[in-house]
Structure formats: structure tokens, C-alpha cells
N, C-alpha and C positions, 0 to 999 in steps of 0.2 A: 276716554276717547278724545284724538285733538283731533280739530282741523288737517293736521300733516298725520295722524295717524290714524285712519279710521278700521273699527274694530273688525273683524275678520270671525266669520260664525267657526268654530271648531265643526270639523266631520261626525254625524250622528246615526251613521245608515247602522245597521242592526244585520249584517248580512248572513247570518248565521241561520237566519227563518228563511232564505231565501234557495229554492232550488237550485242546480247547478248551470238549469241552461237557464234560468234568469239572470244569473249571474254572468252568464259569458254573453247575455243580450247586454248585458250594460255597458262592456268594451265594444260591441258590437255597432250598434245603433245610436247615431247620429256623433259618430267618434272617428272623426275626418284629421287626423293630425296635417294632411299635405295641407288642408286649407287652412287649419289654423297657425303653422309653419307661414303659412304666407301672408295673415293678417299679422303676424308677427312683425317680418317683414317692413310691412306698409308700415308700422309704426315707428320702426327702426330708422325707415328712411324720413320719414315726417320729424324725425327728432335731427337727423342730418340735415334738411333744409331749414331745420327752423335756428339751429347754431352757424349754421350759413348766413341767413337772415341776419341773425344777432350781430354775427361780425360784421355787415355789413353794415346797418344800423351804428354801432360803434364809430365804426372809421368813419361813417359820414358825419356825426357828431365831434368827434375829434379833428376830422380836416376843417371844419365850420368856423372853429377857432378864429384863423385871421382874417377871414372875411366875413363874419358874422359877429360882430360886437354888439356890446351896449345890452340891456336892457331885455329888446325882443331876442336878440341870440341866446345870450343866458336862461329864457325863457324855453324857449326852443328846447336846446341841446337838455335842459330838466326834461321838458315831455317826451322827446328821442331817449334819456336816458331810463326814464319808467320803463317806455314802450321796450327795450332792448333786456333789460331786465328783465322782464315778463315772457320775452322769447325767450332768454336763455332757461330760466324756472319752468317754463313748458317745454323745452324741445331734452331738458334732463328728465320731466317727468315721461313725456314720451318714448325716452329710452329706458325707464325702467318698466315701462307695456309692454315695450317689443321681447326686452329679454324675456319678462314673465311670460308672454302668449307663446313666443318660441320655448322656453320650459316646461311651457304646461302641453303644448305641443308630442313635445322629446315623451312627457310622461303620459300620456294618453296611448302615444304609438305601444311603448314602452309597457304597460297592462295590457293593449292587444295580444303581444307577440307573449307575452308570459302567461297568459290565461290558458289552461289546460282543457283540453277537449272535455266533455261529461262524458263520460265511463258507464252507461247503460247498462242498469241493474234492475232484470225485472224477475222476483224469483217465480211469478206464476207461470211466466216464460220461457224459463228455465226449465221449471218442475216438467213443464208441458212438452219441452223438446226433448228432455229424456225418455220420459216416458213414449214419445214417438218412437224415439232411434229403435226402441227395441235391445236396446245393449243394457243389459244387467249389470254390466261394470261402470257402465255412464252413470246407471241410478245410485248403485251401492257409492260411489264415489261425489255424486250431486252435493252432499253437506262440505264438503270439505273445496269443492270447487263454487256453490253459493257463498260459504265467507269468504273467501279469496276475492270474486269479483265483488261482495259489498263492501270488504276492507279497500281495494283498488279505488271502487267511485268516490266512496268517503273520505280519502287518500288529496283526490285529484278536485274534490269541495271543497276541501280542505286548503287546499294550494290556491283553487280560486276565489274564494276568502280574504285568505293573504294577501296577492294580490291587487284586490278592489282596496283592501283598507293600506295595503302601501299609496296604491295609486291615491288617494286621497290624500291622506299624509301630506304627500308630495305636493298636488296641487295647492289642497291648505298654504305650505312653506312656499306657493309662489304667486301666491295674491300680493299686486304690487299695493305697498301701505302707505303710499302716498297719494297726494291729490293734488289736480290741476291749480292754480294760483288763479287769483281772481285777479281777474281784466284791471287793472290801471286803468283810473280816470285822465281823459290826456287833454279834455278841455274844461273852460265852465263847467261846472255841477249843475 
């Protein structure tokens, strides 16, 4: 692991022990895509003022030139040129946040809308409502309509499995692997 690339944990959830509405609580709860769309956002545009910044930084060290000689100018235009540096190295890392947050955003909604309802499979349920109806052909026919609806739920666990560990996947592939650039000294130490 460097400095510019810090190590990223692989995805380890085991969702397979996990019920079906546990599962669909997990797209569920506390998976706000609009806000994180929006903290996205904020940082997209914090990288836009801060390349604004930078340019502006720039040009005032480069117009300094003829009216700033000697010694203290050269001096100068070095600490203005760290400092502009150091904006431009953050306002690029800041835009590799926003994209990430607006990515991880897209794939969060993205597992909401794909997660499949649970498919309610309760065979004592079952057995129980047949045998209410009264209908002899509900019973005689119950084994062959009990595997139907547990192959269906198993089906649709199945799919919402998938999905958490795509959605993972994905997130994993958008942790940004960079890191902020440490502040430039711009006076005395």
C-alpha cells in the first residue's frame, strides 16, 4: 500500500445465511441514493472552485513577474507556486470523490430497484388454508403447489443475493484510491 494508493478491504458479506427480507432491509435502510447523489455533487463542485482557484493563483504569479523582482519575488512566486500545486492535486482528488460518491450513488439506487420482493413461503400456512377451503382438490394438489411457491421464493433469494453481492462488487470498483496531498509548508518551518 502507497501513500497515492491506499488498500481497499475486498467484499466479505456471506449472504447466503441471510433471510430474504434481511436482505431486501439492506437496500432498504439507510440507502438514500438522492443524498448521496448530492454529496457527490458538493464535491464535484469543490474540485471546480478549487481549479478555479488554482488558475487564479497561477496567473497572479505569472503576471508578478514584471513587477515583482529580485529576491522577495522569486521567493513569492515559489510559495504561490507550491500553494497552486497543492490546489490543483486536491481539487483532481476531489473530483475523483464526486465521481466515486455519484457512482456509488447510481449503484446503491441501482440494488434498490433490482432487489425482488420475498415471495412468502409458509408451508404450515399453506397446509392450514387448504385444509380450511374444504376443496379436496386444493389438498390433493397442495404438494405440487407447496414446491412451486418454495422453488419461486428460493428463486427470488436467489436473485436477491445476486444482487447485494453485484452491488458490492460495484461499490468495491468505486472506492476512490487516491488520497489528499499533504498541505505544502509556505513559510518558516
Amino acid at each position: 500500500m502507497s501513500a497515492a494508493e491506499p488498500a481497499v478491504p475486498e467484499p466479505t458479506a456471506r449472504y447466503e445465511s441471510y433471510s430474504h427480507e434481511a436482505l431486501a432491509a439492506q437496500v432498504e435502510h439507510g440507502n438514500d441514493p438522492v443524498s448521496a447523489g448530492e454529496a457527490g455533487a458538493r464535491w464535484t463542485e469543490l474540485s471546480r472552485r478549487l481549479r478555479d482557484s488554482t488558475a487564479e493563483l497561477t496567473s497572479l504569479v505569472s503576471g508578478s513577474q514584471e513587477s515583482w523582482q529580485g529576491e522577495a519575488g522569486d521567493a513569492m512566486r515559489a510559495v504561490l507556486g507550491r500553494a497552486a500545486t497543492w490546489l490543483g492535486d486536491s481539487a483532481a482528488v476531489s473530483a475523483v470523490v464526486g465521481e466515486s460518491v455519484a457512482g456509488q450513488a447510481e449503484v446503491a439506487a441501482r440494488a434498490r430497484a433490482d432487489m425482488p420482493p420475498p415471495v412468502e413461503y409458509d408451508p404450515a400456512a399453506m397446509i392450514r388454508s387448504a385444509a380450511a377451503s374444504g376443496n379436496v382438490l386444493a389438498l390433493a394438489g397442495l404438494s405440487a403447489v407447496m414446491d412451486a411457491r418454495r422453488a419461486e421464493a428460493e428463486a427470488a433469494r436467489q436473485k436477491a443475493i445476486d444482487v447485494l453481492h453485484t452491488r458490492d462488487t460495484a461499490l468495491h470498483g468505486l472506492v476512490p484510491r487516491v488520497v489528499f496531498p499533504v498541505a505544502p509548508v509556505l513559510g518558516p518551518a
